[in-house]
C-alpha positions as CSV (number, residue, x, y, z in Angstrom):
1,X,-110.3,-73.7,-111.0
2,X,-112.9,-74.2,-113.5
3,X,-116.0,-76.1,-113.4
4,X,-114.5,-78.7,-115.0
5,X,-111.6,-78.9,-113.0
6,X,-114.0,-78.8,-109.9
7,X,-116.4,-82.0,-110.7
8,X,-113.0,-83.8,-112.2
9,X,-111.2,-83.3,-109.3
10,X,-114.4,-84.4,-107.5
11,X,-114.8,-87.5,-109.3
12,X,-110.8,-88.7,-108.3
13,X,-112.1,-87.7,-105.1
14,X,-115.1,-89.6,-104.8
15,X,-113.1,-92.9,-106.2
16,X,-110.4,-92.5,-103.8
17,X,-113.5,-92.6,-100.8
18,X,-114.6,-95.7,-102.7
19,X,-111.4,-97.3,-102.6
20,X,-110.9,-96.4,-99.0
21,X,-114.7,-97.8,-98.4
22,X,-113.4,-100.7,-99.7
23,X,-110.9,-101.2,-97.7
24,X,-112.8,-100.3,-94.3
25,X,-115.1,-103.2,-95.2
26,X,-113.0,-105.6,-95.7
27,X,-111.4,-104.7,-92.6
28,X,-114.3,-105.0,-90.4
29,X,-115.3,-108.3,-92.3
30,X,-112.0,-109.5,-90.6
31,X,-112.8,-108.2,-87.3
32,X,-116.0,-110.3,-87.7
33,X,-114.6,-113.4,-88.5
34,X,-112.3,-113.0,-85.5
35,X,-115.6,-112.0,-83.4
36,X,-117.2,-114.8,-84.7
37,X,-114.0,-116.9,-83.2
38,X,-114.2,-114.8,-79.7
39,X,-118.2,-116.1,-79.5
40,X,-117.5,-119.3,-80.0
41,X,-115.0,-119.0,-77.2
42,X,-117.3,-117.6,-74.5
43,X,-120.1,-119.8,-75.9
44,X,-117.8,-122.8,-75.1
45,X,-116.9,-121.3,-71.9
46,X,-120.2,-119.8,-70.9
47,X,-119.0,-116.6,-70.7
48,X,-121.0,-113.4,-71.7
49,X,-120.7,-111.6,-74.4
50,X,-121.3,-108.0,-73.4
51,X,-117.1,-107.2,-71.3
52,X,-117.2,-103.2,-70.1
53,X,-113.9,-103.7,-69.5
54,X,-112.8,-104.7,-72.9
55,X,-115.0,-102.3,-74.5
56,X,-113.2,-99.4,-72.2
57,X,-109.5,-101.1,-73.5
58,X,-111.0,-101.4,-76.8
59,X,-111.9,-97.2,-77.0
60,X,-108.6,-96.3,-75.3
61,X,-107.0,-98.2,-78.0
62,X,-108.3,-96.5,-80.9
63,X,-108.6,-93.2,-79.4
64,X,-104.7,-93.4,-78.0
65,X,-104.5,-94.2,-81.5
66,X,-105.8,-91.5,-83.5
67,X,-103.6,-88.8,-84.6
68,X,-106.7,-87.0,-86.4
69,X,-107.9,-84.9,-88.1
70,X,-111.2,-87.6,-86.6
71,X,-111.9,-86.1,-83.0
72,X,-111.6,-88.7,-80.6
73,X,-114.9,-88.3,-79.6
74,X,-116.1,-89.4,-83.5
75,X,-113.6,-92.1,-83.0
76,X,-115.5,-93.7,-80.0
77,X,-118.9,-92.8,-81.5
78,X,-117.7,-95.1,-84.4
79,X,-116.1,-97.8,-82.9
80,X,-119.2,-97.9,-80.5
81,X,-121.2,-98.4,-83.0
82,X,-118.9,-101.4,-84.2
83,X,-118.8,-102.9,-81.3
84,X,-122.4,-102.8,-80.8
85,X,-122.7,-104.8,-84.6
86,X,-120.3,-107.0,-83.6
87,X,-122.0,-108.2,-80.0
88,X,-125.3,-108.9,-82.3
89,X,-122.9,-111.1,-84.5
90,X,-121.4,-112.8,-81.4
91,X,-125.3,-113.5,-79.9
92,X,-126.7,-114.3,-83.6
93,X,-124.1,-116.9,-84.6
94,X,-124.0,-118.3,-80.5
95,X,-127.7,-118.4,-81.6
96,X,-127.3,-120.5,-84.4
97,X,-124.7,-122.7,-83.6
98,X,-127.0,-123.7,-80.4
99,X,-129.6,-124.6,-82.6
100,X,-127.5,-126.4,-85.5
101,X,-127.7,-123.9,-88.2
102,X,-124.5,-124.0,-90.4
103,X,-121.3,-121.9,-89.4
104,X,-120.5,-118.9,-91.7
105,X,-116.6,-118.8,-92.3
C-alpha cells in the first residue's frame, strides 16, 4: 500500500467512525428522552433516582450482550458512564420541572 492508499483508506475510515458517531448520538439522545420519561415517573411517585438494582440489570444486559471485539469490562466502563449522564438528566430536569422551567422534548 502506498501513501496514498494509506491516508485514502484512512479518510473512508475516518467517515465511516463519523457516521457511526452519528448514529451513537442519536441513540443516546433517545435514551434521554426516555430517561427524561422515567424522571418524571419517579418524580410523580417520589421515588429516587439512583436503583442499584437496575443499574446491575442494566450492565448484565449489555455485557450478556456484547459479542466483542469491546471487552466487557470497556462495555460496563461505558455504559457507567451513561448511566451516570443520564441520572444528572433525571435530577436536572426533576429540578426544573419543580421549579416551573419549561420541559425539553
Amino acid at each position: 500500500m502506498t501513501r496514498k492508499q494509506a491516508l485514502e483508506a484512512l479518510a473512508r475510515y475516518r467517515e465511516s467512525i463519523d457516521e457511526v458517531d452519528r448514529r451513537i448520538l442519536a441513540l443516546l439522545n433517545e435514551r434521554t428522552r426516555i430517561v427524561e420519561e422515567i424522571g418524571r415517573v419517579k418524580r410523580d411517585q417520589k421515588m429516587p433516582i439512583y436503583e442499584p438494582k437496575r443499574e446491575d440489570q442494566v450492565f448484565g444486559n449489555v455485557t450478556g450482550s456484547n459479542r466483542g471485539p469491546l471487552p466487557a469490562d470497556a462495555v460496563k466502563r461505558i455504559f457507567e458512564r451513561v448511566i451516570d449522564e443520564m441520572r444528572s438528566v433525571q435530577r436536572e430536569r426533576m429540578v426544573q420541572e419543580q421549579s416551573g422551567g419549561a420541559e425539553a422534548k
